[in-house]
LUMLO-463260 format. One record per residue (C-alpha): residue in three letters; y negated, x negated, z. Coordinates in steps of 0.05 Angstrom, whole numbers, padded with zeros to 5 digits, always signed. Layout:
BEGIN
AlaYXZ
...
//
This chain:
BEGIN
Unk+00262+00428+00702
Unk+00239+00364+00730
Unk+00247+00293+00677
Unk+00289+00251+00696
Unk+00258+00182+00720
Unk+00232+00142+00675
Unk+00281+00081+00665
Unk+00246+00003+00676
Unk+00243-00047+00623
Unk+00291-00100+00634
Unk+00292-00155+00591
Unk+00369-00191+00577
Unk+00369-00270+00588
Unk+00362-00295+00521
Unk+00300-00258+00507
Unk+00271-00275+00575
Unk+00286-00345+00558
Unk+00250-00345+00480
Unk+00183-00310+00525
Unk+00180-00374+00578
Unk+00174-00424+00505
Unk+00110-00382+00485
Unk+00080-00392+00559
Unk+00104-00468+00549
Unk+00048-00523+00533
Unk+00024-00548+00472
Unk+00039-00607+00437
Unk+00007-00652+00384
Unk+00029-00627+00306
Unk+00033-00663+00251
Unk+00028-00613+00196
Unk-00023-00570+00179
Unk-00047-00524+00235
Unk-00035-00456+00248
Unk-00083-00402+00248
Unk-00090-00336+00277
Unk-00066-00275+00266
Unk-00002-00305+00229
Unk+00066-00272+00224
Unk+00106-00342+00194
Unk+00124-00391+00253
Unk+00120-00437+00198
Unk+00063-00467+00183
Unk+00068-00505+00113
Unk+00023-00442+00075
Unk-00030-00433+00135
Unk-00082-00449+00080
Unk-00052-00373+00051
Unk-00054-00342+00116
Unk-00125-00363+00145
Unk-00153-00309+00179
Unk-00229-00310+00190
Unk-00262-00238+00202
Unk-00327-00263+00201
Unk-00321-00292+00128
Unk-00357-00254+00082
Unk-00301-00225+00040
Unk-00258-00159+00010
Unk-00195-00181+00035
Unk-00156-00163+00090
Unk-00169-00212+00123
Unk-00234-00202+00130
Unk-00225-00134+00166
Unk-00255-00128+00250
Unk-00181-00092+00263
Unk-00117-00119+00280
Unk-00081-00155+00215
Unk-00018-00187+00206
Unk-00005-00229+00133
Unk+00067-00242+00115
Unk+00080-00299+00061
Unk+00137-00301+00012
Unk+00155-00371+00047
Unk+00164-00334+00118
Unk+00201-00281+00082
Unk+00252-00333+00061
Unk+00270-00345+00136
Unk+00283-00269+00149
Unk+00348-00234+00152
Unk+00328-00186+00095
Unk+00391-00162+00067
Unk+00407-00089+00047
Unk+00344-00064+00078
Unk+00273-00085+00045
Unk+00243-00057+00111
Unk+00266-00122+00141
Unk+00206-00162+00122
Unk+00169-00124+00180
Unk+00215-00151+00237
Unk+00160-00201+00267
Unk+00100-00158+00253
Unk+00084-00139+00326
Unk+00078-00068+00351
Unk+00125-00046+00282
Unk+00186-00010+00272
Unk+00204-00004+00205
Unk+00294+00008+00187
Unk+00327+00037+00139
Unk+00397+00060+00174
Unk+00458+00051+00132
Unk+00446+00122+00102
Unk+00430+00101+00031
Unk+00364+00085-00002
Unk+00329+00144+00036
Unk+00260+00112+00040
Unk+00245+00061+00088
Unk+00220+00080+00158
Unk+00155+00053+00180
Unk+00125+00059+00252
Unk+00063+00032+00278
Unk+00010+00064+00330
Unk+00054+00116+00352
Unk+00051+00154+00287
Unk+00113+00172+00227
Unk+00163+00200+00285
Unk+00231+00217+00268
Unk+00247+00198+00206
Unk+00179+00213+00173
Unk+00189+00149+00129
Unk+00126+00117+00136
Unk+00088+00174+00117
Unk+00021+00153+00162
Unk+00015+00091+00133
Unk-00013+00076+00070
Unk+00026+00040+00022
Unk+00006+00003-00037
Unk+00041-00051-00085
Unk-00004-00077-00144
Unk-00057-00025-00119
Unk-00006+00034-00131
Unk+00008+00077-00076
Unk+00078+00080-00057
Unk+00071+00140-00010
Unk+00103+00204-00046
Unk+00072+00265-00034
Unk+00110+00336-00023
Unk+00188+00299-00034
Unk+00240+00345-00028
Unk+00295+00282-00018
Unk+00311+00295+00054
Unk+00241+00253+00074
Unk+00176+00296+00083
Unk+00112+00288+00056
Unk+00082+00219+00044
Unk+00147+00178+00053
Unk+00153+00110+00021
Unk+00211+00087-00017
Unk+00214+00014-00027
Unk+00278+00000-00051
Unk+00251-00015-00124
Unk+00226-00080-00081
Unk+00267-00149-00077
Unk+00249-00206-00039
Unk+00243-00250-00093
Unk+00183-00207-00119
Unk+00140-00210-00066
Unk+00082-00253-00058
Unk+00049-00229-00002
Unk+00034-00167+00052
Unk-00016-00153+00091
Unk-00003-00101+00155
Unk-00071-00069+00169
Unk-00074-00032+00238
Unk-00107+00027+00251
Unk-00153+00068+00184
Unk-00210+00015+00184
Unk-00209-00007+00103
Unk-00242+00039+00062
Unk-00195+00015+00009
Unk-00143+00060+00022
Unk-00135+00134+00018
Unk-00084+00186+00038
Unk-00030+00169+00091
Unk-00086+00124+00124
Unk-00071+00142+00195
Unk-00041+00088+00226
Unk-00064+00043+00176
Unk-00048+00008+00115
Unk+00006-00039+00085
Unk-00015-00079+00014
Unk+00038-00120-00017
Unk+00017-00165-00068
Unk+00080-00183-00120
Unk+00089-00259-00137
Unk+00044-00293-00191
Unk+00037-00361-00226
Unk+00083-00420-00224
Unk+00146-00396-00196
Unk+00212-00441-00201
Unk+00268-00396-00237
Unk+00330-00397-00196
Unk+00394-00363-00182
Unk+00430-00332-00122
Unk+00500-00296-00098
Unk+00520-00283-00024
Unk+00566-00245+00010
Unk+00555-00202+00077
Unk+00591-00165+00122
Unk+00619-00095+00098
Unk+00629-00116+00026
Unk+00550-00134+00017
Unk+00550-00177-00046
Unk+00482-00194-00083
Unk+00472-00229-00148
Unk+00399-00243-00161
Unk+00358-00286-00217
Unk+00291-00306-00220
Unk+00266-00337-00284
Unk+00197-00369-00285
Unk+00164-00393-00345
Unk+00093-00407-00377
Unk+00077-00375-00444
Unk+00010-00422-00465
Unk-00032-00392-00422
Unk+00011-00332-00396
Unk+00051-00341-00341
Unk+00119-00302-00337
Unk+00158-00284-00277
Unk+00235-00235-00293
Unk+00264-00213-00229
Unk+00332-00184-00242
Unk+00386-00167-00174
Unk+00446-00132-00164
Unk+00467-00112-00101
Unk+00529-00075-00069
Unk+00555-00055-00001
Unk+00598-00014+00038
Unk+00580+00011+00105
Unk+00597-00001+00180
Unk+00622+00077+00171
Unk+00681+00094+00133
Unk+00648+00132+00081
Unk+00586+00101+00065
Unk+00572+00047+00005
Unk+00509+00039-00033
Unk+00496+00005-00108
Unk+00425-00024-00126
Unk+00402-00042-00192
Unk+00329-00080-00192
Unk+00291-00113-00259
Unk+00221-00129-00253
Unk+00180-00165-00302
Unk+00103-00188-00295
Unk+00063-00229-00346
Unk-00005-00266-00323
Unk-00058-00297-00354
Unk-00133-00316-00347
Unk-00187-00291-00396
Unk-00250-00303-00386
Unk-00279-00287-00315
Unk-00216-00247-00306
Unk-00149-00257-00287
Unk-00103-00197-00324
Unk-00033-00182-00310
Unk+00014-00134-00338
Unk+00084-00117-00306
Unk+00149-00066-00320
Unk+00194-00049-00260
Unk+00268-00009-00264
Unk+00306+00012-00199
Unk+00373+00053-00200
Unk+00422+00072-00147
Unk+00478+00119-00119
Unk+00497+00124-00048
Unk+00543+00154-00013
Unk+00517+00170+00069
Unk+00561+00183+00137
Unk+00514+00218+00164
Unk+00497+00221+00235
Unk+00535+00227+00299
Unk+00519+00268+00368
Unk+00510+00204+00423
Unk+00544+00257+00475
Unk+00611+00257+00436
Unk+00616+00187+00419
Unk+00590+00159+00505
Unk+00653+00212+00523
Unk+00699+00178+00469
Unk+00710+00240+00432
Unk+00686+00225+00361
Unk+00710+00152+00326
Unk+00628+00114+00319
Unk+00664+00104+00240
Unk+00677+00173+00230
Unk+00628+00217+00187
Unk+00583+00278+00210
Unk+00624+00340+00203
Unk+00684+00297+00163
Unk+00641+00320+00096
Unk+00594+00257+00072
Unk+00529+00256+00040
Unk+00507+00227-00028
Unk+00442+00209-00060
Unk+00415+00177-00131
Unk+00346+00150-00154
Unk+00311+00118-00205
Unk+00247+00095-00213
Unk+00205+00068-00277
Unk+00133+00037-00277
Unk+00080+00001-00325
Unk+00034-00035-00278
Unk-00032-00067-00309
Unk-00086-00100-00259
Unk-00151-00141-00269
Unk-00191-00178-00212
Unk-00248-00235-00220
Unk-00212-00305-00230
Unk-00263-00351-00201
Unk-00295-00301-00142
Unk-00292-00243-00104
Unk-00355-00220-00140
Unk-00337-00172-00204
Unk-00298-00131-00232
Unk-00231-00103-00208
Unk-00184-00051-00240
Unk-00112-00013-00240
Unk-00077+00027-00282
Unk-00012+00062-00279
Unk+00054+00107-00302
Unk+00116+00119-00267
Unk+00172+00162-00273
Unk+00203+00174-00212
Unk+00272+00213-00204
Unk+00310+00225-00137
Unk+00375+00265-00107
Unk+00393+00274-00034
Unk+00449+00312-00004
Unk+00452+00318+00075
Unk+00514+00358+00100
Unk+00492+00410+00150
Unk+00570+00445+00167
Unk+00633+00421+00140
Unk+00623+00453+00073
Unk+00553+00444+00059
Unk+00492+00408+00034
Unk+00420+00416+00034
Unk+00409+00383-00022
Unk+00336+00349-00041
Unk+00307+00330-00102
Unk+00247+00294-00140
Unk+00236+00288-00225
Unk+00158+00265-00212
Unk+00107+00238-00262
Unk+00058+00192-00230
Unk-00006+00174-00269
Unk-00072+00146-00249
Unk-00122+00084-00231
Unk-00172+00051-00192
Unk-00236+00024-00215
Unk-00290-00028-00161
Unk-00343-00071-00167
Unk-00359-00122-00114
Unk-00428-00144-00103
Unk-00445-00206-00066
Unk-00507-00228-00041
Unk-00509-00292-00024
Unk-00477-00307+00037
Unk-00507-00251+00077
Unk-00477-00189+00053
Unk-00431-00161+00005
Unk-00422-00088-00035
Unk-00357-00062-00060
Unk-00357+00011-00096
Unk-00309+00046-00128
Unk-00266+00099-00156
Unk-00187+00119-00165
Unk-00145+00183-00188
Unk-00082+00207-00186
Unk-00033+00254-00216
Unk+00039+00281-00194
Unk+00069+00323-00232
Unk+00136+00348-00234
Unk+00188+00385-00197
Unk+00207+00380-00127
Unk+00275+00428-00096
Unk+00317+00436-00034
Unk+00382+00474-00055
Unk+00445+00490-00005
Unk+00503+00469-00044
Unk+00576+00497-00023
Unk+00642+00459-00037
Unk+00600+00406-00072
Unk+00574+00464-00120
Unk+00510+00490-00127
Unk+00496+00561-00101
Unk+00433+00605-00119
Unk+00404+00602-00054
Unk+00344+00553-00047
Unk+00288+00528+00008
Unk+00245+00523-00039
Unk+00226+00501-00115
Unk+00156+00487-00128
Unk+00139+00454-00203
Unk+00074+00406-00175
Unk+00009+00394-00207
Unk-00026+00350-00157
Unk-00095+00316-00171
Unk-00121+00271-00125
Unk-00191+00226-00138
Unk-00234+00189-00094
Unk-00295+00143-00087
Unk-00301+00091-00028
Unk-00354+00044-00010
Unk-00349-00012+00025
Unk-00408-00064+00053
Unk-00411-00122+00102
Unk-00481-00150+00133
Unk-00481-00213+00166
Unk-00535-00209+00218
Unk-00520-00282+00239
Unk-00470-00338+00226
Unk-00428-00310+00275
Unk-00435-00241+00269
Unk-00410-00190+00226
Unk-00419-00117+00213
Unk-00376-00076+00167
Unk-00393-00001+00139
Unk-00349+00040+00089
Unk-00339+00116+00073
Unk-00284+00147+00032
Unk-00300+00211+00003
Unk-00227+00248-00032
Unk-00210+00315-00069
Unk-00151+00344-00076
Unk-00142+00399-00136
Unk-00071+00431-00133
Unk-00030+00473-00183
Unk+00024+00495-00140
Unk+00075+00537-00186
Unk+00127+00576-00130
Unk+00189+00590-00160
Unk+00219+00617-00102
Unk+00167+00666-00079
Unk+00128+00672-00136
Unk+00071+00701-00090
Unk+00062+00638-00054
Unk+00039+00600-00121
Unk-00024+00577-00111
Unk-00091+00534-00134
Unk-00113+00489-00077
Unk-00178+00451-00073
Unk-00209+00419-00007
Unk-00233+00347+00007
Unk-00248+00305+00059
Unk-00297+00248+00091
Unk-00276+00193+00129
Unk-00322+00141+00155
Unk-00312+00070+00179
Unk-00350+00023+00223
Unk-00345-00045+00256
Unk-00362-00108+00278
Unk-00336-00179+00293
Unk-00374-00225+00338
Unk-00348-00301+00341
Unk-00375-00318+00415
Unk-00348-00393+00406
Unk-00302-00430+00349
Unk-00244-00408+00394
Unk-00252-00332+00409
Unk-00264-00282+00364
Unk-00283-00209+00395
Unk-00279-00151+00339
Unk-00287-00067+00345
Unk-00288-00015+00304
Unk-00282+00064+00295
Unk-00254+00100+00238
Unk-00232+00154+00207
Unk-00166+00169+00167
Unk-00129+00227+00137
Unk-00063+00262+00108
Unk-00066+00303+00058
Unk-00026+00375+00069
Unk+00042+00382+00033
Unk+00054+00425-00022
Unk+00099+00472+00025
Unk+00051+00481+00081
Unk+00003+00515+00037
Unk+00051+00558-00010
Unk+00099+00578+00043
Unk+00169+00588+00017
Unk+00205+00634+00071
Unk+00274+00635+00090
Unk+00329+00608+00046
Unk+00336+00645-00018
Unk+00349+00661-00085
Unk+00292+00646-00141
Unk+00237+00695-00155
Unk+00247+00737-00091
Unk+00187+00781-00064
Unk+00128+00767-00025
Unk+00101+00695-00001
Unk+00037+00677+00041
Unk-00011+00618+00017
Unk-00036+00581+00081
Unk-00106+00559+00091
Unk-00094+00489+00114
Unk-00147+00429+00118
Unk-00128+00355+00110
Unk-00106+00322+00178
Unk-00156+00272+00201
Unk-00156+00214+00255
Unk-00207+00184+00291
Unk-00193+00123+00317
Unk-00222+00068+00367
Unk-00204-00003+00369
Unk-00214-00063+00411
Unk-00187-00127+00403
Unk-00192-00210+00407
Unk-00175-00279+00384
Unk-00159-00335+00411
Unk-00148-00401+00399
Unk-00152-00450+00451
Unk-00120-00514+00407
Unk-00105-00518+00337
Unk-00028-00507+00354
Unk-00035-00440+00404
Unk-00062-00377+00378
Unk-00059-00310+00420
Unk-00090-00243+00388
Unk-00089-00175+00419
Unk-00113-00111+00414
Unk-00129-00038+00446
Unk-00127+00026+00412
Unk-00147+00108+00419
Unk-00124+00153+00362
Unk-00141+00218+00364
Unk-00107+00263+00311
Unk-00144+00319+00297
Unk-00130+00384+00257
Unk-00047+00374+00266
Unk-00021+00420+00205
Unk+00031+00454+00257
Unk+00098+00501+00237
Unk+00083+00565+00278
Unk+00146+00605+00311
Unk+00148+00646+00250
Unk+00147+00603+00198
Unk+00074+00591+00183
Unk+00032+00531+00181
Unk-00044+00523+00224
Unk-00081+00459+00220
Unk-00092+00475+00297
Unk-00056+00420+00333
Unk-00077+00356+00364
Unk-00047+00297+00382
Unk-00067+00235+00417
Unk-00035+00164+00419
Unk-00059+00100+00466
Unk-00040+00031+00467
Unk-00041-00037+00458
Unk-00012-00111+00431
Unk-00014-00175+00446
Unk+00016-00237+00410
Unk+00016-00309+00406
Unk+00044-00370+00370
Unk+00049-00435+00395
Unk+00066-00500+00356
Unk+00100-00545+00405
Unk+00107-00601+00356
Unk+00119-00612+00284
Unk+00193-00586+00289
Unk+00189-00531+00336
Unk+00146-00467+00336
Unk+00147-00404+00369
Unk+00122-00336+00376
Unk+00126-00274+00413
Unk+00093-00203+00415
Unk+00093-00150+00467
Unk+00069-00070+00443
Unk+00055-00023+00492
Unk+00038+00052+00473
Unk+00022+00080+00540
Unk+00005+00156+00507
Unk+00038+00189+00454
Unk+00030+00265+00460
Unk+00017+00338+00433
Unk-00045+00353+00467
Unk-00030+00429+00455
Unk+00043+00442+00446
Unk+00075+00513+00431
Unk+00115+00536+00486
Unk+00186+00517+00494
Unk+00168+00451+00461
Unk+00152+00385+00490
Unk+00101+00346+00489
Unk+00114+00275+00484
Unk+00127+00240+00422
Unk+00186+00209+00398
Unk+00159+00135+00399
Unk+00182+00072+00438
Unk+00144+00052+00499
Unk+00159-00014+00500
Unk+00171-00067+00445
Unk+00182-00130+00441
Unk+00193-00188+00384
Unk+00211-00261+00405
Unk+00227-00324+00360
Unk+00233-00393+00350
Unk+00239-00435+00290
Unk+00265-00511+00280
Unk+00251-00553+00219
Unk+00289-00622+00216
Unk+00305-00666+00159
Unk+00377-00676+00152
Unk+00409-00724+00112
Unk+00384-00720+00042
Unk+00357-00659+00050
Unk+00326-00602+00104
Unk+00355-00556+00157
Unk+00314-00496+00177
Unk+00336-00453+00240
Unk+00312-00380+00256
Unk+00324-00347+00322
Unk+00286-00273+00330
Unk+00305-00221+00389
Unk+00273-00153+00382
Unk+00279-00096+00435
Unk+00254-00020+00442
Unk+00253+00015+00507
Unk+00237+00083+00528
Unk+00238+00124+00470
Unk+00234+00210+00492
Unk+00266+00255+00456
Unk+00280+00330+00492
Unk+00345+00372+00477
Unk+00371+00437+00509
Unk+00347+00508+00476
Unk+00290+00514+00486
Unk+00290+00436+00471
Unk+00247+00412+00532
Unk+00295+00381+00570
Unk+00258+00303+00564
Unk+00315+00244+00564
Unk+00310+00170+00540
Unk+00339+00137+00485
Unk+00378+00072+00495
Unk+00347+00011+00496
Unk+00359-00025+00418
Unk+00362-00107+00427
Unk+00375-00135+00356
Unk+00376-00212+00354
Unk+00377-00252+00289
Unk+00408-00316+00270
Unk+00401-00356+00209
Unk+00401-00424+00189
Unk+00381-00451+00123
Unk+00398-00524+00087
Unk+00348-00543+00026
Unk+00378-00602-00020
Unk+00349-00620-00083
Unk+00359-00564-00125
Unk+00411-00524-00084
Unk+00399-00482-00019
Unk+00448-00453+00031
Unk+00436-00408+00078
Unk+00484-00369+00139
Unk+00460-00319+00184
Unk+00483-00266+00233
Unk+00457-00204+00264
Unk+00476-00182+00336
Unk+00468-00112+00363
Unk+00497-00103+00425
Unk+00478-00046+00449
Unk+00541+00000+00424
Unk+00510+00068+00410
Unk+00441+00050+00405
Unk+00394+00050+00345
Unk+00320+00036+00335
Unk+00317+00107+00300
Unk+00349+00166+00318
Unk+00341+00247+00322
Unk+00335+00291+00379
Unk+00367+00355+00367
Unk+00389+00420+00414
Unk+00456+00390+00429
Unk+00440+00321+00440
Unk+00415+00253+00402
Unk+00441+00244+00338
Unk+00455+00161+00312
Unk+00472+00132+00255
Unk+00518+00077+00295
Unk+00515+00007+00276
Unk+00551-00050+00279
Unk+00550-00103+00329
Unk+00550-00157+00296
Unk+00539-00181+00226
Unk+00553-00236+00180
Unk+00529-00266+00111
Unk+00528-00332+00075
Unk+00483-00346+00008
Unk+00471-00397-00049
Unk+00414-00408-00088
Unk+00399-00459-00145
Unk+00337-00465-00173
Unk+00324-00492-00247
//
């Protein structure tokens, strides 16, 4: 069968209109300048933000790859509400949702990797230095999925979006590349803060800040409910975090506790067929039977890094317990239903050397333990039955070293080196098919190389090649069969190898005036050794897949009230490069996307009015249905525009916003299936109003 025609981007009026401000001129600013590479179109913090590659330094920003840095102050002009995920909206060439099904993990796209629903599981995600990615869940989300629901605004500091595997730093789920978020520290006024959204959303936050002597205390605690645009949906969210700081010596020490509960109760998701034809209500639930989930989540955090200099020591430890419960209907009397009771355990140790200012050695070590239990069972009649996909009780060891050095071979010119070296040593106990139990042990190598070459003070060129991996799930090497009772005969172990990339990158600066910035970048990823289900159930690391592309942004100050910004991703290949038959080929990613804003800042009265405008669109996104599903259609095109205005006097701040979706049955996420596209629909428009008053 031939696909259908490809359908062109067309962009509505309002974003068209947000695009001709970037191309507009510049203008002279009177606050501090903007720099590259910034995600804020404020620019009040650019001293946080600066983003020099050839400096000679650890942090992210001294990477030769594409970087975008998020500050807490920017994230206080985002629409953030139920979703954490929302503090990616502006990072260009992102998609990252979590859609109204409960707190299912929080989907994160970049590069043309984590398709469908994979939860971010090709990104590497760290908080405090502790990845976030889980491995082997049985909750309805893969392998490698992030949950970051245990995450409020009001604890972040910042996060740094690292594109494509170039930092050594990071370990499994390092495809794509690598998100760090860094929670809040020091001086931080204590405040509190109700508002009220759309669809019963009603948060109660409070943020006490205080100084000890010398140690500085920060309590997070937040409280949030909300119903859903579907009838049956609602979710409760229960957050406390609480991080002590101090300085000893040549080290600065901190030392935090987290807690996170919820319950949930999903709709589920709805064929796009039945609901363009009018025969299925967009508020109704997925086979009139809806889903439910639960979590909780408990960590001990303690961190050191060098107070006065990069140079020294830096270290990690940590414990979490980490509990989970999914149940996705599959008929009108059944659930599969996942779940997680996980251990976490484990550390990183680095040294940084610096020599002078001509080159610089970081070295290092970190483990990790998971242990625990991780199930799918088919419930019936909201009871469980004997029949399982699996049941594996994990014992997963992971340890690694890294190095990483820069060399500058002249004032302008950097090189960076690293290699990660990582073992994995498995205890796989398989309830199911006892047969399939297993003791796994590979490893694997990944090198990195670049280079950034400052041709003049306003253009930066940088390059590099790397290497990345995913580690194999627990159920791709100790097979589980078909669905089941408990101890059942026979089970195959698979011989399956770490997936690696190998990526290429290409990119620029530039800076033509202190108020106009413009950074873009070109990318090949090559995905090699694809761990691939076979027709009957097995797994081979025997596929391929490749993924091309490339981003541009810029930001423009036009004067000291008005900036803007806007970003344009293209991913011209996304593809199998050897699919099985009766499968497609293409992957499910968005071809086109695009994120457009504008911020005003204006003293008003006695105090400050600060206005957000951001448009976001997604275009061409494949997906094939039909039996054998190779019948290639399009997704609608998603436009989401945000709203929100905030007023800042003396010790009170209000704040209104709204969301617009007006596509109908379009989503930024969805799932292709034999029978057609499956949504979770959304509303088209949304409302909220907040207070805050800080103490």
């Amino acid at each position: 069968m031939n696909a259908p025609p490809t359908p062109r981007l067309r962009l509505p009026s309002s974003l068209a209109f947000v695009a001709g401000l970037t191309c507009a001129g510049t203008a002279a600013a009177q606050d501090p300048v903007q720099t590259l590479g910034e995600i804020s179109v404020t620019a009040s913090d650019d001293a946080e933000r600066q983003i020099r590659r050839t400096r000679l330094t650890n942090d992210s920003t001294g990477l030769p790859s594409g970087l975008s840095v998020i500050t807490s102050e920017e994230i206080g002009t985002l629409n953030v509400g139920r979703d954490i995920s929302n503090v990616f909206r502006r990072v260009p060439g992102v998609v990252a949702n979590n859609i109204d099904q409960g707190d299912t993990g929080n989907g994160f796209r970049m590069r043309g990797f984590a398709t469908q629903g994979t939860h971010g599981a090709d990104t590497a995600v760290y908080v405090d230095g502790v990845p976030q990615n889980m491995p082997s869940s049985q909750a309805g989300a893969g392998h490698g999925p992030a949950f970051l629901e245990w995450i409020t605004p009001d604890m972040i500091g910042r996060i740094d979006v690292i594109k494509g595997p170039i930092s050594a730093l990071y370990g499994d789920q390092n495809r794509a590349g690598a998100v760090r978020v860094d929670t809040r520290t020091g001086p931080v006024p204590s405040s509190v803060g109700l508002s009220l959204e759309s669809y019963g959303g009603r948060r109660a936050s409070l943020v006490l800040g205080n100084a000890f002597a010398s140690v500085q205390s920060l309590l997070v605690a937040d409280s949030y409910r909300t119903d859903s645009y579907r009838f049956a949906g609602r979710t409760e969210r229960d957050n406390l975090f609480w991080k002590l700081s101090t300085r000893l010596g040549d080290g600065l020490y901190s030392l935090r506790v987290n807690h996170y509960r919820s319950d949930s109760v999903a709709a589920g998701y709805l064929l796009l067929p039945d609901l363009q034809r009018g025969a299925v209500d967009p508020r109704a639930t997925q086979f009139n039977l809806p889903g439910f989930g639960s979590g909780q989540r408990t960590g001990l955090v303690f961190n050191r890094s060098p107070a006065t200099s990069e140079e020294g020591w830096s270290a990690s430890a940590y414990a979490e317990r980490f509990e989970r419960l999914r149940g996705i209907a599959s008929s009108h009397v059944q659930h599969t239903v996942g779940s997680d009771d996980r251990h976490f355990y484990g550390g990183r140790l680095a040294r940084n050397f610096v020599f002078a200012d001509r080159a610089s050695l970081i070295v290092g070590a970190e483990l990790r333990r998971d242990a625990g239990d991780a199930e799918r069972r088919i419930w019936r009649a909201w009871l469980p039955t004997a029949n399982y996909v699996n049941n594996q009780k994990l014992d997963l060891l992971t340890y690694g070293l890294f190095a990483q050095g820069q060399y500058k071979l002249a004032p302008n010119l950097k090189l960076l080196a690293g290699v990660r070296r990582d073992w994995f040593d498995y205890d796989i106990d398989n309830r199911k098919l006892p047969g399939a139990s297993t003791h796994y042990k590979d490893a694997v190598t990944t090198p990195k190389l670049g280079a950034v070459w400052s041709i003049t003070p306003a253009l930066d060129l940088f390059a590099n090649i790397a290497e990345g991996f995913r580690s194999p799930a627990a159920e791709q090497i100790s097979g589980s069969g078909a669905t089941g009772p408990l101890g059942a005969a026979g089970g195959t172990v698979y011989d399956v190898a770490p997936s690696k990339v190998k990526s290429r990158d290409l990119g620029f600066g530039f800076s033509p005036s202190p108020d106009w910035t413009t950074s873009g970048v070109v990318y090949h990823t090559l995905n090699q050794d694809e761990i691939v289900a076979q027709a009957d159930g097995s797994y081979k690391s025997v596929g391929e897949t490749t993924r091309k592309g490339y981003e541009i942004e810029t930001r423009l100050r036009l004067d000291a009230r008005w900036s803007v910004y806007g970003s344009y991703g293209r991913i011209v290949e996304a593809r199998v490069n050897n699919p099985l038959p009766n499968t497609g080929a293409r992957l499910s990613v968005p071809e086109h996307q695009l994120k457009l804003g504008a911020e005003y800042r204006q003293r008003l009265g006695a105090g400050r009015l600060t206005l957000n405008a951001d448009a976001y669109l997604t275009a061409n996104n494949p997906y094939y249905v039909g039996t054998p599903q190779t019948q290639l259609r399009m997704m609608p095109t998603y436009t989401r525009y945000d709203l929100k205005a905030t007023y800042d006097r003396e010790n009170v701040q209000f704040t209104l916003f709204a969301i617009f979706q007006p596509h109908r049955f379009a989503a930024d996420i969805a799932y292709g299936s034999a029978a057609g596209l499956l949504i979770s629909p959304q509303p088209r428009r949304q409302v909220g109003a907040s207070v805050r008053y800080f103490f």
